[in-house]
N, C-alpha and C positions, 0 to 999 in steps of 0.2 A: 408505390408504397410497398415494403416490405415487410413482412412479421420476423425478428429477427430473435426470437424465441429460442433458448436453448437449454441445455442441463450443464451443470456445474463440470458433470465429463465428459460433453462434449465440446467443451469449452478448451478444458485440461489438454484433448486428443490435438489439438491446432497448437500447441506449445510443443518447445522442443527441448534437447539438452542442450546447451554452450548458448541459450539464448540471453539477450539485455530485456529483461523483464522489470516491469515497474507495477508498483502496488502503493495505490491511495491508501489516503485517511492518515492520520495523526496521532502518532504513538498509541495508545490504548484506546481510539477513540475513528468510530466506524471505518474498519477494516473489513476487508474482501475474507472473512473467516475460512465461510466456504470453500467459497473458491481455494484458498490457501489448501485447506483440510484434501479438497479434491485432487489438487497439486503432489499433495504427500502421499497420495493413493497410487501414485503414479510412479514410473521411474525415471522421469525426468531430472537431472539434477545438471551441477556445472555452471549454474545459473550465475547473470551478472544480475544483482538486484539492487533496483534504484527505491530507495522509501525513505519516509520522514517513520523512522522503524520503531515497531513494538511489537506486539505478540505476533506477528504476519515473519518479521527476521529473526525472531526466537526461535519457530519452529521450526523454521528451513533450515538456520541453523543446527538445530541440535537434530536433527536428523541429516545433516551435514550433505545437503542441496545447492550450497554456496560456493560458488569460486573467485567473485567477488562483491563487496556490499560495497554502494554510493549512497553516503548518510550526512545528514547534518545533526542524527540522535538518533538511539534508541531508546525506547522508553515506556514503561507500562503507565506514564504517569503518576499514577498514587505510589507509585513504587519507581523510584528515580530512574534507575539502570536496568535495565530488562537482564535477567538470572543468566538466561539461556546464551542469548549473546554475547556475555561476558565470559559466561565460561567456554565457546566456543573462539572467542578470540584469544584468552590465555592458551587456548592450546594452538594457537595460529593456524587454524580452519581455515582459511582467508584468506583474500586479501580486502583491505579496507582505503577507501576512498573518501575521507573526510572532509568537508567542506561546511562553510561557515551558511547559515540558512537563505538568505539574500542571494549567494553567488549558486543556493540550490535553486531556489526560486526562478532565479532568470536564466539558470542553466536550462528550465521545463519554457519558460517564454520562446527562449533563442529556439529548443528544438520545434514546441509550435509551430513557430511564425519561416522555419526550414533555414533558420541564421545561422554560421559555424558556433557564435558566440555573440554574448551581448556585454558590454559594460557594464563595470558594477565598480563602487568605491569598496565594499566589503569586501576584506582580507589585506587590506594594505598595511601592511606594518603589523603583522598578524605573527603566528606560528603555522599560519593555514597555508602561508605560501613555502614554508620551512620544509613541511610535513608533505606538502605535495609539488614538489619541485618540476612537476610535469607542467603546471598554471604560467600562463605567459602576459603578461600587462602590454596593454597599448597607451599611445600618446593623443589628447584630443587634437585633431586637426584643426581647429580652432585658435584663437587669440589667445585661450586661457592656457593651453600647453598641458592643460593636468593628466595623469597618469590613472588610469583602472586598471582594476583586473579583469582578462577577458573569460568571463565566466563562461567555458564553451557546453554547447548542447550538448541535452542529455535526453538523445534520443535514444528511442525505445523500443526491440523487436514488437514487445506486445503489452498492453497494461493492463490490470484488473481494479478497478473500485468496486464501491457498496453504496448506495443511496436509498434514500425512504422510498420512494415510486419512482415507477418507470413505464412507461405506456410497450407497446410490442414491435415501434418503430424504431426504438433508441431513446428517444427522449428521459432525460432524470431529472428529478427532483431531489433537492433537501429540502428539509425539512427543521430540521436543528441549527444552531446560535452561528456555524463556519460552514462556509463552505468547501476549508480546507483547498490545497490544490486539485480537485478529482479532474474537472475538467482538463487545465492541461495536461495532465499524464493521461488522460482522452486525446487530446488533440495533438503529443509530444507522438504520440506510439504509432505502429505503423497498422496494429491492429486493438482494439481496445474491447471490452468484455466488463458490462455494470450488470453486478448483482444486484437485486433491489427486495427490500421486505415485502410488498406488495406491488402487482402487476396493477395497472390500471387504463381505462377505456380511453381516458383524456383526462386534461387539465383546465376545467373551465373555472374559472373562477380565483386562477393559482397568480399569487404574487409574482410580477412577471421576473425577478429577481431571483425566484426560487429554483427555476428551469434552468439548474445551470450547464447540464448535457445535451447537446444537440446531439439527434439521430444521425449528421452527418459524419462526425465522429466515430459511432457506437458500430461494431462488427460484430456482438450479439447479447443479448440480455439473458436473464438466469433469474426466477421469482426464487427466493431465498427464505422463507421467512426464518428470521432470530438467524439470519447468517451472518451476522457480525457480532456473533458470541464468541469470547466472553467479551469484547468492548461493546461500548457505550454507542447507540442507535438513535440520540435524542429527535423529538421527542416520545418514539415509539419504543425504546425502553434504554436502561441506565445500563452502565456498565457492572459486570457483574462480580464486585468486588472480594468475595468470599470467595469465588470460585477462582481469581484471579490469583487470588494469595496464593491458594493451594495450588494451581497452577505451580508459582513460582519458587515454592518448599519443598516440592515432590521430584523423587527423582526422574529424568527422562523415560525411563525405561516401565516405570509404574504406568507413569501418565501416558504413553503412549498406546500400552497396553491396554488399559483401562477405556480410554477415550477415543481413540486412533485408530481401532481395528476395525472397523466398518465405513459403511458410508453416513454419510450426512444424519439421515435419521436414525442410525444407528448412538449416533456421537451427541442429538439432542434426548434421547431417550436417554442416554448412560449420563447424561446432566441431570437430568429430570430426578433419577433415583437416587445418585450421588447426593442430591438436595435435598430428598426425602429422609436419606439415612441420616442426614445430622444430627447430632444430639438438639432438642429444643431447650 
């Protein structure tokens, strides 16, 4: 057994530039913050980034860290279009890799399970295969003759999630309504990194459902707590929607200033006062 314990920059120090990096969670809804925030401390960039995208591709974004995004959406949620992303794609920052969420899905299966690609019916008769004319269909060798799309792996130098607990071997928990993809973008990558709100001794007692990261997977943990701010941690806290807006209305340059210049507890302190200063 190993204690696989680490900090957010030591995390960051094992990432590189020109790397294929993936980042759990679900548009505005527990995201690797941290880690992210840590990322942007850094000067890593050039990055391929593979995510179901929200405030995690905004920022990499707008501090222009991308060389290219593999998405099925970006999205703050309560707010359709994530600001940052769009305006970084109007000015063609990018390049962008669009895929319909199924043929993402099993693109994270195939790299798993170490497939080139797996079959999917999703994007046939599409604009998904218009729009990415690199996608190739196979025939079932079968009786039936039918045609898929080979949604090919979407393997990953290294991935970052966020989960409610996480013991000091690798083990994660959620805790909230999804589990989102975290696990395979664990199991896709070649190195993988969960932040987690809380460190914990063990899981006696835990729905055995809930454990959905094996330590086998995990190359190092990171206690975080409120590291998946400003998204949603349920049920350890909601998303932070006031803060989110503002996020989204302010320009780059304010916010990053404001939020960005320090480390971690630099960046929950300047929330903490930012909150206090509002008008009641």
């Amino acid at each position: 057994m190993t204690d696989k314990t680490m900090t957010a920059d030591e995390v960051v120090a094992r990432l590189w530039s020109g790397m294929t990096l993936g980042i759990g969670g679900w548009g505005s809804r527990r995201k690797p913050m941290a880690l992210v925030r840590a990322l942007l401390r850094s000067p890593v960039t050039d990055l391929t980034v593979v995510s179901c995208g929200g405030p995690d591709v905004g920022l990499l974004a707008a501090a222009g860290r991308i060389a290219r995004l593999v998405t099925p959406f970006v999205t703050l949620d309560s707010i359709p279009l994530e600001p940052r992303y769009r305006a970084a794609r109007e000015r063609g920052s990018f390049a962008l890799t669009e895929i319909d969420e199924a043929m993402f899905l099993w693109g994270l299966h195939a790299a798993a399970n170490r497939l080139p690609f797996l079959p999917v019916r999703a994007g046939i008769g599409s604009d998904v295969m218009r729009v990415n004319p690199e996608l190739r269909t196979v025939v079932s060798p079968y009786a039936d003759g039918e045609e898929f799309v080979a949604a090919p792996a979407l393997r990953m130098d290294a991935a970052l999630v966020h989960l409610n607990r996480a013991d000091r071997l690798g083990n994660a928990q959620y805790l909230g309504p999804d589990p989102y993809f975290d696990d395979l973008f664990c199991e896709a990558a070649d190195a993988s990194y969960v932040s987690c709100e809380r460190l914990v001794d063990g899981f006696a007692g835990a729905v055995p459902q809930t454990l959905l990261v094996s330590r086998v997977s995990v190359t190092g943990v990171v206690e975080t707590p409120n590291g998946a701010h400003f998204t949603s941690c349920a049920p350890d806290h909601g998303r932070d929607e006031i803060f989110q807006t503002m996020y989204a209305t302010t320009t780059w340059e304010e916010f990053a200033e404001r939020f960005l210049h320090g480390d971690e507890e630099s960046y929950q302190e300047a929330v903490q006062v930012w909150h206090e200063e509002r008008p009641r």
